[in-house]
N, CA, C and O atoms as a MOPAC input file, in Angstrom:
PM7 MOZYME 1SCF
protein

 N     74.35100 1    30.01100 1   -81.92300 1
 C     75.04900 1    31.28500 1   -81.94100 1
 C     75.22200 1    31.78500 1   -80.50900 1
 O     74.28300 1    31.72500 1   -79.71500 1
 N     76.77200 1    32.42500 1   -80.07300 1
 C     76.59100 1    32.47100 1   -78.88900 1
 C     76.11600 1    34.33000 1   -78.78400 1
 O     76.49900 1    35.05600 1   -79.70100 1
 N     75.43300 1    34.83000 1   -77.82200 1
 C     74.65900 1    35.69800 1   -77.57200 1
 C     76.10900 1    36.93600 1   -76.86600 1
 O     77.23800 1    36.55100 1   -76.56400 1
 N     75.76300 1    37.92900 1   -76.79800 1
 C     76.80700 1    38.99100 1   -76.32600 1
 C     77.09500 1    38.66100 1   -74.62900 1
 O     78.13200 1    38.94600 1   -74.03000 1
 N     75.76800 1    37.92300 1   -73.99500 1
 C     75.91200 1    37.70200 1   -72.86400 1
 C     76.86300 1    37.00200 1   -72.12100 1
 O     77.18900 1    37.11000 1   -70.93900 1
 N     77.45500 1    35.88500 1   -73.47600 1
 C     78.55900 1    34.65400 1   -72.94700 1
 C     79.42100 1    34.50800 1   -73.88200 1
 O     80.07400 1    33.47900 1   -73.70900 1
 N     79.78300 1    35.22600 1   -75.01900 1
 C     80.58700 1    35.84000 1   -75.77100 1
 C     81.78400 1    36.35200 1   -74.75500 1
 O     81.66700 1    37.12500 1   -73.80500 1
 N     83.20300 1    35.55800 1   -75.33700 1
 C     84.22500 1    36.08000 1   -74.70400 1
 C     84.19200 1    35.23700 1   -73.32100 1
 O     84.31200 1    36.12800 1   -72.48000 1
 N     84.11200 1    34.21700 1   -72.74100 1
 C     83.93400 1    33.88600 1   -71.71800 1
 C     84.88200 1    32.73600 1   -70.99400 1
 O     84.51700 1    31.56500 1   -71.09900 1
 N     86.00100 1    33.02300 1   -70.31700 1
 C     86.87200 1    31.95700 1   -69.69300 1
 C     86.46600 1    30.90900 1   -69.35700 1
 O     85.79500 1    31.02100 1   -68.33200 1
 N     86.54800 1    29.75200 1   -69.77500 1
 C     86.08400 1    28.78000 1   -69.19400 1
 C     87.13300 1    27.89800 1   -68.03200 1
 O     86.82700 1    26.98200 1   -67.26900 1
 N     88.36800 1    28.53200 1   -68.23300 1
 C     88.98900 1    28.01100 1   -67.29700 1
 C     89.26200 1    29.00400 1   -66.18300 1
 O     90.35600 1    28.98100 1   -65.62100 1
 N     88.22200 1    29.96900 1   -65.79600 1
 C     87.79100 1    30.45600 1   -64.70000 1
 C     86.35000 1    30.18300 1   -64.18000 1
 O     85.42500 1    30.05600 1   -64.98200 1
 N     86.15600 1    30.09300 1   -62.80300 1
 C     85.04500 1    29.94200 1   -62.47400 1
 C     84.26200 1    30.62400 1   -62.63300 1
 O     84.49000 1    31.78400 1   -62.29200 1
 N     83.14100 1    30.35700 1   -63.13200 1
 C     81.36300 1    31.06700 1   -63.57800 1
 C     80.95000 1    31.45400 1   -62.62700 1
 O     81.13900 1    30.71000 1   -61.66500 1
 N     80.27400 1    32.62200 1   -62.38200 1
 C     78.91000 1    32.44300 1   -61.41000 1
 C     77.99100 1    31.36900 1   -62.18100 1
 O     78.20300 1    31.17300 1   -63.37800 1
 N     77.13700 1    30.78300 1   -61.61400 1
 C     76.04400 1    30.19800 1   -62.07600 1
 C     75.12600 1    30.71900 1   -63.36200 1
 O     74.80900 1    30.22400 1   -64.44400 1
 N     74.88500 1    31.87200 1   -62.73600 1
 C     74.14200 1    32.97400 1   -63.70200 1
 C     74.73100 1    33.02400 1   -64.92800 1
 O     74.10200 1    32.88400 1   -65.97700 1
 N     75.91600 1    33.21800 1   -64.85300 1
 C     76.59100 1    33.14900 1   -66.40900 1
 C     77.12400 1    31.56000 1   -66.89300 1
 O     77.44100 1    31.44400 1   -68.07700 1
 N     77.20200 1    30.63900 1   -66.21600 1
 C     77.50300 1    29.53900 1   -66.52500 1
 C     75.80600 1    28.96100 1   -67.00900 1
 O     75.82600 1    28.38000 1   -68.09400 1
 N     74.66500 1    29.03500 1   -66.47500 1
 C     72.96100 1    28.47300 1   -66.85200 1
 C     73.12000 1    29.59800 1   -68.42100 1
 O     72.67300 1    29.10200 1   -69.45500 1
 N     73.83600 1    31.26000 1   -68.52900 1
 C     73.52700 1    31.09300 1   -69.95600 1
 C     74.56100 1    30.82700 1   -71.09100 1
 O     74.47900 1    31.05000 1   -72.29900 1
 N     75.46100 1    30.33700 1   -70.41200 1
 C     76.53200 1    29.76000 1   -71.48700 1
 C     76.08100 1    28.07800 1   -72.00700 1
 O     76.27900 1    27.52400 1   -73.08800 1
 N     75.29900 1    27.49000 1   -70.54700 1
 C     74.79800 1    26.43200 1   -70.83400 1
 C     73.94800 1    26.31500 1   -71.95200 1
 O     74.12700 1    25.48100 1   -72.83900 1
 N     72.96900 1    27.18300 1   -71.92800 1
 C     71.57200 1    27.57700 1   -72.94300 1
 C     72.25600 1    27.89200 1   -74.26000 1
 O     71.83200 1    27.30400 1   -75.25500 1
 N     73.25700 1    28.74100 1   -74.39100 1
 C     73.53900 1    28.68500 1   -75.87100 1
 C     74.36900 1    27.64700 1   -76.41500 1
 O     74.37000 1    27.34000 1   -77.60700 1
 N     75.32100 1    26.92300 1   -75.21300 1
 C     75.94100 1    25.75300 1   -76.42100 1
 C     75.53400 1    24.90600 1   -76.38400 1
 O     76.17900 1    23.96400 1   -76.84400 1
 N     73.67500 1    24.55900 1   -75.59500 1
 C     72.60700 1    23.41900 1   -75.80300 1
 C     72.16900 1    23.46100 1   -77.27100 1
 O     72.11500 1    22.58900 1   -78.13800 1
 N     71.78800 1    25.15200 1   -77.25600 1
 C     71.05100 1    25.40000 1   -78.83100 1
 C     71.82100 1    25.43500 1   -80.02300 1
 O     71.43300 1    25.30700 1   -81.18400 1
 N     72.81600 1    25.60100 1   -79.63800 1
 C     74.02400 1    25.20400 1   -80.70200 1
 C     74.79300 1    23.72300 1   -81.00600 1
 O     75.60100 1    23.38900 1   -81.87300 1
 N     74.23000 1    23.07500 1   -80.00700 1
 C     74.47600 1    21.38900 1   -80.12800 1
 C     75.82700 1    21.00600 1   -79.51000 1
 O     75.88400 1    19.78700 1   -79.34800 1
 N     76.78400 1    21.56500 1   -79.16600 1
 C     77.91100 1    21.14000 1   -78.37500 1
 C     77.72100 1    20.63000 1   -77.66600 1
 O     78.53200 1    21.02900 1   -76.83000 1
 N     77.09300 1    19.79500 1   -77.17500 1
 C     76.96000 1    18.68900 1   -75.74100 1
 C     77.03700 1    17.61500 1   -76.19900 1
 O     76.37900 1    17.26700 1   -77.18000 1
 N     78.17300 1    16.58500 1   -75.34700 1
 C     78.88900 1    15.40700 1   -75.14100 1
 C     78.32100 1    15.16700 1   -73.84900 1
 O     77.92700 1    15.94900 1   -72.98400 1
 N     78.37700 1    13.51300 1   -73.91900 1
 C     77.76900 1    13.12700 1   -72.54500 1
 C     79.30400 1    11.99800 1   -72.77800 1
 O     79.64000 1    11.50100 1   -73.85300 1
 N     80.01000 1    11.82700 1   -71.45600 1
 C     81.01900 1    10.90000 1   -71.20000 1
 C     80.67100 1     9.51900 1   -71.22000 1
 O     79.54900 1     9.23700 1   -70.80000 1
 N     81.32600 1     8.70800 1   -71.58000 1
 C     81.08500 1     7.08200 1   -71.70500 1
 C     80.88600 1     7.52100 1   -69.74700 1
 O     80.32300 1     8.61400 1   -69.81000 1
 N     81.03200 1     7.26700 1   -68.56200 1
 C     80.91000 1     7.54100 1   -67.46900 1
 C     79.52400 1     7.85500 1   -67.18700 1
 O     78.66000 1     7.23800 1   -66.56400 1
 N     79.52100 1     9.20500 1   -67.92900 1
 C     78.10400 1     9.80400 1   -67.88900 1
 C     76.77900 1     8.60600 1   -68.21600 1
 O     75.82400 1     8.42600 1   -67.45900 1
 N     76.93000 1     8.14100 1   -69.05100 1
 C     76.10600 1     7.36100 1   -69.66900 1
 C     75.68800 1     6.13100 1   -68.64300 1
 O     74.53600 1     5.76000 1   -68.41900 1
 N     76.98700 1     5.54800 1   -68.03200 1
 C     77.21000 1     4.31000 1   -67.73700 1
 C     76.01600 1     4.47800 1   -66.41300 1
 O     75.16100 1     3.61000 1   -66.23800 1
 N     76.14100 1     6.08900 1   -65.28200 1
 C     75.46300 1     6.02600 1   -64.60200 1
 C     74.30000 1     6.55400 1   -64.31700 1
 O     73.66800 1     6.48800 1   -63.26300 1
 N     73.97500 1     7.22300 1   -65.56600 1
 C     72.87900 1     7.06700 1   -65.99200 1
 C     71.98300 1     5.95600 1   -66.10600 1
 O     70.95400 1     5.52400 1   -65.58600 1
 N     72.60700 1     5.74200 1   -66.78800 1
 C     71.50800 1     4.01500 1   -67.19800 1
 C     71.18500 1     2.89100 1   -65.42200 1
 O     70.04800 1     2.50300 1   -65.15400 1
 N     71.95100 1     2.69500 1   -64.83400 1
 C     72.80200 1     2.50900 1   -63.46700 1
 C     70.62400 1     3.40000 1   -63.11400 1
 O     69.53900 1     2.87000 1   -63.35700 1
 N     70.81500 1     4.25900 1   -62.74200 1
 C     69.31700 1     4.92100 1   -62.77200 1
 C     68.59400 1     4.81000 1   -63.52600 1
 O     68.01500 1     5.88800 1   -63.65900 1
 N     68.10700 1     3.85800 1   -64.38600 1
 C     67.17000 1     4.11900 1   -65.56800 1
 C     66.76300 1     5.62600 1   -66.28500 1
 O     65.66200 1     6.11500 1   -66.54000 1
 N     67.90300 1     6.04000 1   -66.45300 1
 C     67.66400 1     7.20400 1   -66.96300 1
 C     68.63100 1     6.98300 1   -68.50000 1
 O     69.38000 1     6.03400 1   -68.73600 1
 N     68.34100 1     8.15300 1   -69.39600 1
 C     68.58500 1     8.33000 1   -70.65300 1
 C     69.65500 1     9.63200 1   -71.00200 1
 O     70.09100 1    10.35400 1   -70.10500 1
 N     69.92100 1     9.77000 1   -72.09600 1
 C     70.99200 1    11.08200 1   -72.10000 1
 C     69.58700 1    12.42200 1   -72.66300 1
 O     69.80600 1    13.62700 1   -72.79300 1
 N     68.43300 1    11.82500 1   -72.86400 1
 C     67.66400 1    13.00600 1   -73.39000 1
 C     67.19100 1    13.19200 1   -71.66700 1
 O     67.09000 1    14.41700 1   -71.61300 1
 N     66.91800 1    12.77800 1   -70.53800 1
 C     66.75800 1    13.31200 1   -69.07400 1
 C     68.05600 1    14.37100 1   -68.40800 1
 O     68.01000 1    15.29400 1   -67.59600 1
 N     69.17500 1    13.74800 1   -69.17100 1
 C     70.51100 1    14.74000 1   -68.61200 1
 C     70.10800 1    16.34700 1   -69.79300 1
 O     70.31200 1    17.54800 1   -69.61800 1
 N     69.40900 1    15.46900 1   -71.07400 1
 C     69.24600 1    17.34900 1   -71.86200 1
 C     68.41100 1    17.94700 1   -71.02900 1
 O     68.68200 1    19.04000 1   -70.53200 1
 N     67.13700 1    17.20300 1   -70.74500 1
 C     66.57500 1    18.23300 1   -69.46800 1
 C     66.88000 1    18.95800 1   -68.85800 1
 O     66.75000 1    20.18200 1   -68.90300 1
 N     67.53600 1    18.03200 1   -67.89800 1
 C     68.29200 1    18.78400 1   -66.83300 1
 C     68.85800 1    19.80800 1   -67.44000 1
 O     68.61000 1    20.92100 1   -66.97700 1
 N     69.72000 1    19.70400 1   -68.57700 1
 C     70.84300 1    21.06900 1   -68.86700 1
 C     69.48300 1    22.41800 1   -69.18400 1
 O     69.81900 1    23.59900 1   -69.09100 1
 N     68.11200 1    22.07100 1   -69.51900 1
 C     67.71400 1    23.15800 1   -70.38300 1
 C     66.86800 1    23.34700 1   -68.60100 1
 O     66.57900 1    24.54300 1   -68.58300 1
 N     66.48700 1    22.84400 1   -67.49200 1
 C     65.34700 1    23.39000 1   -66.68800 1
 C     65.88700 1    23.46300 1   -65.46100 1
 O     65.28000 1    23.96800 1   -64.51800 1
 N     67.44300 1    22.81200 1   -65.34000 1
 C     67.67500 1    22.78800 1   -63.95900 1
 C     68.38900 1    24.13100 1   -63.33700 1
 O     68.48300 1    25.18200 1   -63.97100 1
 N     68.91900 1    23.92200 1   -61.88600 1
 C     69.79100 1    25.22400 1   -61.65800 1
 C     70.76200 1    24.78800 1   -61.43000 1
 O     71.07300 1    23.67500 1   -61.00700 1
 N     71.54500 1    25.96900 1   -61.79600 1
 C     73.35300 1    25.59200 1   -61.38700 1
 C     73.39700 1    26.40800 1   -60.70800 1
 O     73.10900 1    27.59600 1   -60.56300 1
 N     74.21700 1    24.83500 1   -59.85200 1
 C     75.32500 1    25.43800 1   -58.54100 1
 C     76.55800 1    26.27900 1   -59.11800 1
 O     76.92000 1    26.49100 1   -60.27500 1
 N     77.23600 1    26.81000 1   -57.46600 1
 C     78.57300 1    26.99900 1   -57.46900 1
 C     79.58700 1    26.17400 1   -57.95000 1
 O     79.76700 1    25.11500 1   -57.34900 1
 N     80.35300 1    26.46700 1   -59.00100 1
 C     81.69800 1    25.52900 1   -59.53800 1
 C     82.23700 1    24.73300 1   -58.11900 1
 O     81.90800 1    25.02600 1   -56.96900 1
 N     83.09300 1    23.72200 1   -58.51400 1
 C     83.74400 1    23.23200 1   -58.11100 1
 C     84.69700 1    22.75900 1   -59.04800 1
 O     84.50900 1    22.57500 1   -60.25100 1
 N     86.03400 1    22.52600 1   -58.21100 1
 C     87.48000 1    22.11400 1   -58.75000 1
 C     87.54100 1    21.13300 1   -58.54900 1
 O     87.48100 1    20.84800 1   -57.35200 1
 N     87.67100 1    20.17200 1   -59.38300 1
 C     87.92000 1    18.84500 1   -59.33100 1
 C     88.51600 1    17.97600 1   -60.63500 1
 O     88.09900 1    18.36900 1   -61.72500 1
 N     89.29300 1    17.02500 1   -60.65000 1
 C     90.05700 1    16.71100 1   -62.08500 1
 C     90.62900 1    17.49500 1   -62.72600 1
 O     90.48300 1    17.51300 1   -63.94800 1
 N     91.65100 1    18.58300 1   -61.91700 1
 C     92.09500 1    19.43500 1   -63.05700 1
 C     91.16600 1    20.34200 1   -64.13400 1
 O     91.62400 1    20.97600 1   -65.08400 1
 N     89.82800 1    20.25100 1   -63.77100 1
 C     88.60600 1    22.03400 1   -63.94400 1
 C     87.89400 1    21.91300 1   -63.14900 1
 O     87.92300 1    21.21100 1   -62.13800 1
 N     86.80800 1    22.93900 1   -63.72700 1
 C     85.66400 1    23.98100 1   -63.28800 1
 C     84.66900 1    22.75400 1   -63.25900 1
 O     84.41800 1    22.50600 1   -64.43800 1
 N     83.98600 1    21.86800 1   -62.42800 1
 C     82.11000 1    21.32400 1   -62.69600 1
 C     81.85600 1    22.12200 1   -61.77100 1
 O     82.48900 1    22.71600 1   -60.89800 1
 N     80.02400 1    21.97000 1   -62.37400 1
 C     79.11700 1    22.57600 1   -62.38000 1
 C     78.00400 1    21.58800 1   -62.09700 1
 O     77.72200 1    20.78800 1   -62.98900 1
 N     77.22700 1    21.55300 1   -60.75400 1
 C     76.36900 1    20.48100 1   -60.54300 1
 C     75.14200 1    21.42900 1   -61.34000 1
 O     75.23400 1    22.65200 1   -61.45400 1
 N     74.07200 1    20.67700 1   -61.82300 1
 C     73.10100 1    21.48000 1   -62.19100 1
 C     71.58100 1    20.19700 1   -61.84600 1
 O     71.55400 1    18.97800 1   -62.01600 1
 N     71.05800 1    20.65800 1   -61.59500 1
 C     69.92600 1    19.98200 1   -60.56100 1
 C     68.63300 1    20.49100 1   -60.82800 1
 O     68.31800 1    21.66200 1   -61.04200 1
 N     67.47400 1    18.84700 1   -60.76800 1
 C     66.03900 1    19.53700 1   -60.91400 1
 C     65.84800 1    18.63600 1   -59.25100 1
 O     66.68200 1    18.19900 1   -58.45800 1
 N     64.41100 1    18.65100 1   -59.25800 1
 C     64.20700 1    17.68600 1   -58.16800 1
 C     63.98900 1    15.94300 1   -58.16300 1
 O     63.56800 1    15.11300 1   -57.35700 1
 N     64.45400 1    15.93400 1   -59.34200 1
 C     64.21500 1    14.39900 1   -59.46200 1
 C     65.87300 1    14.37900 1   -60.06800 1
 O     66.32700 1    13.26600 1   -60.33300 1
 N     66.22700 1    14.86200 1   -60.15500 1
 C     67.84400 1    14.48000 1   -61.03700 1
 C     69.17600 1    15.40900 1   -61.00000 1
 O     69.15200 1    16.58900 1   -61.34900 1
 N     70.16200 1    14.84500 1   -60.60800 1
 C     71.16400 1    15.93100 1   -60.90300 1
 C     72.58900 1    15.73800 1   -61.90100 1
 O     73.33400 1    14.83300 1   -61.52500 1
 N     72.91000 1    16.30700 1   -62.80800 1
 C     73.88200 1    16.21800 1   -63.86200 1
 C     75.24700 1    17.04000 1   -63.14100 1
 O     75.29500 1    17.74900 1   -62.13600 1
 N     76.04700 1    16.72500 1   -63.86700 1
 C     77.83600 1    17.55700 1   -63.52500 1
 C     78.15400 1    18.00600 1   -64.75300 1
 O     78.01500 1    17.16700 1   -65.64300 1
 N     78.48000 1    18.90800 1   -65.02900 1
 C     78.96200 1    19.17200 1   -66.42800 1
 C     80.16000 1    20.26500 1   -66.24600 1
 O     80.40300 1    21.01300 1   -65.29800 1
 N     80.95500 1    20.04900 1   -67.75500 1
 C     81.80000 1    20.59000 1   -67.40800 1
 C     82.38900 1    21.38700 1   -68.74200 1
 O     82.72200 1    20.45500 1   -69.47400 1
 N     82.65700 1    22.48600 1   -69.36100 1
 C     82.97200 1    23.41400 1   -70.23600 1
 C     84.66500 1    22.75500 1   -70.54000 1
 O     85.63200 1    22.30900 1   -69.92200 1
 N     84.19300 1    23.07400 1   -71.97600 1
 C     85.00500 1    21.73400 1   -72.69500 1
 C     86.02300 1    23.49700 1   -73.30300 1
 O     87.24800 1    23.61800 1   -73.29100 1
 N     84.94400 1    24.65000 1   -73.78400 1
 C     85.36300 1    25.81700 1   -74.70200 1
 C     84.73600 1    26.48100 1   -74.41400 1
 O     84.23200 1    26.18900 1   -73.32900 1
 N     84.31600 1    27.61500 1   -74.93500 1
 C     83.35600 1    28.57000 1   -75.02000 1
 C     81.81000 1    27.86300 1   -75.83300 1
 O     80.65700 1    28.28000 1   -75.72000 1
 N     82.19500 1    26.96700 1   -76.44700 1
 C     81.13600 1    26.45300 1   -78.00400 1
 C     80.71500 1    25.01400 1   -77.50200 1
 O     79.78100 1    24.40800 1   -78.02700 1
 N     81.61300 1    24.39500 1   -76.23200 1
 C     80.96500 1    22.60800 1   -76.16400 1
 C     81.16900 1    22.71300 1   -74.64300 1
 O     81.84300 1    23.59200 1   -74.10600 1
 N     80.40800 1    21.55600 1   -73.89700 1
 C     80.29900 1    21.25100 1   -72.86700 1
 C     80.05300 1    19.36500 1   -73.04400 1
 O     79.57400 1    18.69600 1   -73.95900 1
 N     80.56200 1    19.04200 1   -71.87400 1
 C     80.06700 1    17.07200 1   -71.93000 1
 C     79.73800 1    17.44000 1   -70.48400 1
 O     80.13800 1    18.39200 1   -69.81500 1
 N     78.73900 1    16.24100 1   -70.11100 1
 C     77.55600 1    15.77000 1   -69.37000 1
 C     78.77300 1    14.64900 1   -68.38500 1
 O     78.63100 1    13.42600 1   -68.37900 1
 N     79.66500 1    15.21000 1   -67.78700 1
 C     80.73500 1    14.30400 1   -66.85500 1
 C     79.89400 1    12.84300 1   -66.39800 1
 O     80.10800 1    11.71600 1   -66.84400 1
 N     78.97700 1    13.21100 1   -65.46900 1
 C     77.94200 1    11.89600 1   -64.83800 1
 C     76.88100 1    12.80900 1   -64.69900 1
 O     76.75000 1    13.99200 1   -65.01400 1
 N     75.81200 1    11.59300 1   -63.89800 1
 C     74.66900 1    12.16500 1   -63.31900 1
 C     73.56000 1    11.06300 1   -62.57700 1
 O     73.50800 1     9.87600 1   -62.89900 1
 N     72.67200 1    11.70200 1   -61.50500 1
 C     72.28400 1    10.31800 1   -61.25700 1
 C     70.67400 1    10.80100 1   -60.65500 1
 O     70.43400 1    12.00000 1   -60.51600 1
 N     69.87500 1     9.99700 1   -60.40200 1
 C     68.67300 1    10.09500 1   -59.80900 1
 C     68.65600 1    11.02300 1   -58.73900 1
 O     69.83600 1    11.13900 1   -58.40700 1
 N     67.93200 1    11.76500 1   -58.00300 1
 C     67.83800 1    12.26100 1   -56.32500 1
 C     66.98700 1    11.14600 1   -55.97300 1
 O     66.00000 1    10.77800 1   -56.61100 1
 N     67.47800 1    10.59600 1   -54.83000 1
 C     66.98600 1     9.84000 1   -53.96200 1
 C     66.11900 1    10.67100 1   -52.56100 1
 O     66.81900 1    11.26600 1   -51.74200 1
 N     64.84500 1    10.65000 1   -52.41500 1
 C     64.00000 1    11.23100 1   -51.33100 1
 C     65.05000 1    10.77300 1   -49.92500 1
 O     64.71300 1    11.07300 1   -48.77900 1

């Protein structure tokens, strides 16, 4: 259910972060997340899984948007990992790529 906080919310305008981490949180808990055949590919590429990119979506922080491919990503980052995602609606988001942080 989306909350009054991200209710009504352009997705084909840029987020602050702040409102993009809680638009993230409600269409996690609502299940709209797609991870891209891409996403996946470099993932794995890192021994990583699509339940490390859910992580990321539920503990990391988001950056400032960026324009790229015709929309809005959104890097969102812990210290071991960083995901791109990108607002599909108000209700879904997909997991573009993502890959290890390298020290």
């Amino acid at each position: 259910m989306i909350n009054d906080d991200v209710a009504m919310v352009d997705v084909g305008q840029p987020l602050k972060p702040q409102k993009a981490k809680a638009l993230i949180k409600a269409i996690r808990e609502s299940g709209g997340v797609a991870l891209s055949d891409h996403a996946l590919a470099e993932l794995a590429k890192d021994q990583l899984e699509s339940s490390d990119a859910l992580n990321v979506l539920r503990a990391g922080i988001v950056r400032e948007p960026e324009w790229e491919n015709g929309e809005w990503r959104y890097r969102v980052e812990t210290p071991r990992m960083t995901i791109v995602i990108a607002f599909d609606s108000e209700t879904e988001l997909a997991i573009v790529t993502g890959w290890r942080n390298r020290p």
